[in-house]
C-alpha positions in Angstrom: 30.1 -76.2 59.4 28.8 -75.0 62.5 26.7 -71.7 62.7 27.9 -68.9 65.1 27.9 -65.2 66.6 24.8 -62.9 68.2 22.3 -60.8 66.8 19.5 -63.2 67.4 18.6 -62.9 70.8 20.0 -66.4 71.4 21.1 -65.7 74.7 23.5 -67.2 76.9 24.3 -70.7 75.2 23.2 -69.7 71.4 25.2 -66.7 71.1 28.8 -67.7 70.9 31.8 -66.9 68.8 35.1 -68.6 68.8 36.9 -67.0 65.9 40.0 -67.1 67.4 39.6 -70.9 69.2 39.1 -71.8 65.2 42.2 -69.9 64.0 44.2 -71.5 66.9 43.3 -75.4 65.3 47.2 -76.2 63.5 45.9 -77.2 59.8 42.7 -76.1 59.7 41.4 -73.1 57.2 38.4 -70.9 58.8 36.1 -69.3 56.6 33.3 -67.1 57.5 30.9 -65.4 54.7 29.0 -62.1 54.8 27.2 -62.6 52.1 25.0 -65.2 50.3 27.3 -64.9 47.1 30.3 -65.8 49.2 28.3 -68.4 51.5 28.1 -70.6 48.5 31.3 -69.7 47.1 33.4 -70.4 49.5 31.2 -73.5 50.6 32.0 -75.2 47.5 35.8 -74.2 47.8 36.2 -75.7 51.4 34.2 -79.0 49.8 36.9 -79.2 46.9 39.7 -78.0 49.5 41.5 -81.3 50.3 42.8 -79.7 53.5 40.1 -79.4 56.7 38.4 -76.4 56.2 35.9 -74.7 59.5 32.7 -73.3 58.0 31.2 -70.5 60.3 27.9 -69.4 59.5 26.7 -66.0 61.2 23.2 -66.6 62.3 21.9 -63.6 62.1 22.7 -63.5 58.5 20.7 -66.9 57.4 17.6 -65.3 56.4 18.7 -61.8 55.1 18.6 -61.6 51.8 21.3 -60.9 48.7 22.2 -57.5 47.6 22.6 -56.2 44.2 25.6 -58.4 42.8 25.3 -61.0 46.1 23.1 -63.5 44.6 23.8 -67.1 44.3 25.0 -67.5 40.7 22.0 -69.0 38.6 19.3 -68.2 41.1 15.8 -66.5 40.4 16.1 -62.9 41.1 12.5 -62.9 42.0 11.8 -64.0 45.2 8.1 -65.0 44.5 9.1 -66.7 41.4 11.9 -68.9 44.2 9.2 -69.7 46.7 7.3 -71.2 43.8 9.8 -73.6 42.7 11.1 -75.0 46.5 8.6 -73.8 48.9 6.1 -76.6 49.6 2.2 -76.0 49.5 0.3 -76.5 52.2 -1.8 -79.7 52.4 -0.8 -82.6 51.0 2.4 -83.1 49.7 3.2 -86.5 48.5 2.9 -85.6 44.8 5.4 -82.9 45.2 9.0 -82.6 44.0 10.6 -79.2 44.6 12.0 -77.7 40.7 15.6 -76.7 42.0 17.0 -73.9 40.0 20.0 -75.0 38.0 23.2 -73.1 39.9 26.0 -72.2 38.7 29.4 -73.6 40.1 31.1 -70.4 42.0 34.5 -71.0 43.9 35.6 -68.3 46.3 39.1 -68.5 47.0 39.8 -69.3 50.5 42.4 -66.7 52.0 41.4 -63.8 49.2 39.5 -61.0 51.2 36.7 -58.8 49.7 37.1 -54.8 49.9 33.6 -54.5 50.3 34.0 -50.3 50.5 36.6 -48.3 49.2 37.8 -45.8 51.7 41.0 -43.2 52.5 40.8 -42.4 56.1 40.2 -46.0 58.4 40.7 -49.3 57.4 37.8 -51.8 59.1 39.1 -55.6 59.1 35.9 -57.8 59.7 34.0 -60.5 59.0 30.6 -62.3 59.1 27.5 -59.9 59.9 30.2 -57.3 61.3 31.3 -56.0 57.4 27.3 -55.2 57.1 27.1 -53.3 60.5 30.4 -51.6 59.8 29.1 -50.5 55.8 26.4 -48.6 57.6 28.4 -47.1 59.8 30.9 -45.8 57.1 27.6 -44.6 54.6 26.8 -42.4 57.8 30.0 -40.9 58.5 30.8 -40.2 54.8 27.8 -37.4 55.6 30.5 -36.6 57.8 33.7 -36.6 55.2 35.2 -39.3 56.7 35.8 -42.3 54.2 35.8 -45.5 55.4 37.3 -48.7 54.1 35.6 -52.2 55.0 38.2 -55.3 54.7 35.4 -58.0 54.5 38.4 -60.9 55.7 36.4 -63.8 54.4 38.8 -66.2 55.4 40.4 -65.8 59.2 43.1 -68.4 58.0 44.7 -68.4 56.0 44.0 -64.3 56.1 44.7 -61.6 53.2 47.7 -59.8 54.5 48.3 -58.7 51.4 45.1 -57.0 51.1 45.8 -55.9 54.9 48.8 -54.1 54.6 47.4 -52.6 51.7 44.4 -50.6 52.9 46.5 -49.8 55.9 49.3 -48.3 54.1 46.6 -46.3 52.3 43.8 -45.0 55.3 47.3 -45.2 58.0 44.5 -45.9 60.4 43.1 -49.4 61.2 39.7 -50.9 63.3 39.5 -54.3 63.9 36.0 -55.3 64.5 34.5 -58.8 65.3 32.3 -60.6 68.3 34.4 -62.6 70.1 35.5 -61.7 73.4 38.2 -59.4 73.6 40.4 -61.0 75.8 43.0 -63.0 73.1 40.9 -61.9 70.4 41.1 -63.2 66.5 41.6 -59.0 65.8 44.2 -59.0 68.3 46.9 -60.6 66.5 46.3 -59.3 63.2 46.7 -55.9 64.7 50.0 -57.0 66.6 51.0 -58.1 63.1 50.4 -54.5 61.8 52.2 -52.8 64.9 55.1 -54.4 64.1 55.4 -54.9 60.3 53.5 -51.8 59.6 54.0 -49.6 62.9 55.9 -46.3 60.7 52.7 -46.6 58.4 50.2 -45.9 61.2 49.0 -42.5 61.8 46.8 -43.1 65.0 47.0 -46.5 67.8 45.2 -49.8 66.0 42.0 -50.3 67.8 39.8 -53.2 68.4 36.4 -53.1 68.9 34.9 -56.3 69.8 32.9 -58.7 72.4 32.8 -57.9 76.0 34.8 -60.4 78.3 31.9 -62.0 80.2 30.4 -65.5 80.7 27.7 -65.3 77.9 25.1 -62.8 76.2 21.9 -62.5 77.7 18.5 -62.7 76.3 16.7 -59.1 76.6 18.0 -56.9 73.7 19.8 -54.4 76.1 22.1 -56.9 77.2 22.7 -58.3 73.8 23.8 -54.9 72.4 25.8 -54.0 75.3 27.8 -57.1 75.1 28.9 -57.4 71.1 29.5 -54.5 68.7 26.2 -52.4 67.2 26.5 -50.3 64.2 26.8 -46.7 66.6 29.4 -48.1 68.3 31.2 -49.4 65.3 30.6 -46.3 64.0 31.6 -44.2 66.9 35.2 -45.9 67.1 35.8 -44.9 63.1 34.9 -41.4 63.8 37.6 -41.5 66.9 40.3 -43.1 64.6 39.5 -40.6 61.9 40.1 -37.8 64.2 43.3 -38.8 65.4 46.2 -37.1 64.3 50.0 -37.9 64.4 
């Protein structure tokens, strides 16, 4: 387990991804969660998996909190009544024992990906806090008529193709979006996969949208947004797929 990607003004040496470094490890799965749901579902499934599973955790998404339908199975869904149970007082503490909530065992199955938006005219294959820059994205456009589907991978290998060739064959246009630098990128090879398996199903050029090729991110935000992908430019890149026409 090892936690990874931007979005926290970490600059240069705490802002890293190496998605596709992971994928490249013969015999190794690589998991990475969007979600708090998934987080602890598919942490329990690389636990049980008797295989050597990678665990990357997107910083920038440890303290946001569940959705609707993303909570932890067996978790308080108030967050006062939480804090009251595992949060330690102030003062002294040596009489206190934190009350753990009783959880429910949830397994995600590693290599199943997640539509986490239906959509009809661009397919978005991401991962980590990526599938909750590239939902906003799609909720603005769809002001726009343009419906966007959201592949949340979940697993960057094993991947979903199945799921993959799916939503392709059904939007004909395809984003790949992560941070990692775009030189030999994780999203390249999925959508050299789709150019040649998929290549008569494609309606516009498979684009990827993804870190810049430079040493590191730096610290003011300017630099940070500039140098990994930001909802407007996700956003901007479905609106040009959309647009393109055969």
């Amino acid at each position: 387990m090892t936690p990874v990607g931007a979005g926290i003004r970490g600059s240069i040496y705490h802002s890293h991804s190496f998605d596709a470094q992971a994928t490249r490890i013969p015999g190794w799965k690589i998991v990475m969660p969007s979600n708090p749901r998934d987080a602890y579902g598919l942490l329990l499934s690389a636990i049980a998996d008797p295989n050597p599973v990678m665990f990357l955790m997107p910083k920038a998404l440890l303290r946001v909190k569940s959705k609707a339908g993303e909570e932890v199975p067996g978790e308080p869904g108030d967050d006062k009544v939480l804090g009251t149970m595992i949060d330690a007082p102030l003062g002294d503490r040596t009489a206190w024992r934190p009350n753990w909530p009783d959880l429910e065992e949830l397994y995600v199955p590693i290599g199943k990906a997640r539509i986490a938006r239906e959509g009809t005219h661009v397919t978005v294959l991401t991962y980590g806090r990526n599938v909750l820059m590239s939902l906003a994205a799609a909720d603005e456009l769809a002001a726009d008529g343009i419906e966007t589907e959201v592949v949340d991978l979940r697993s960057l290998q094993p991947y979903d193709w199945d799921a993959i060739v799916a939503s392709v064959r059904k939007t004909n246009r395809v984003l790949a979006v992560n941070e990692d630098t775009e030189v030999t990128n994780f999203g390249e090879h999925l959508l050299r996969r789709i150019a040649e398996e998929l290549f008569y199903e494609l309606y516009a050029p498979p684009k990827l949208l993804a870190g810049a090729a430079i040493p590191g991110i730096g610290l003011a935000d300017s630099l940070e947004m500039a140098s990994v992908p930001q909802k407007d430019t996700i956003k901007a890149a479905i609106a040009e797929l959309a647009r393109h026409e055969p």
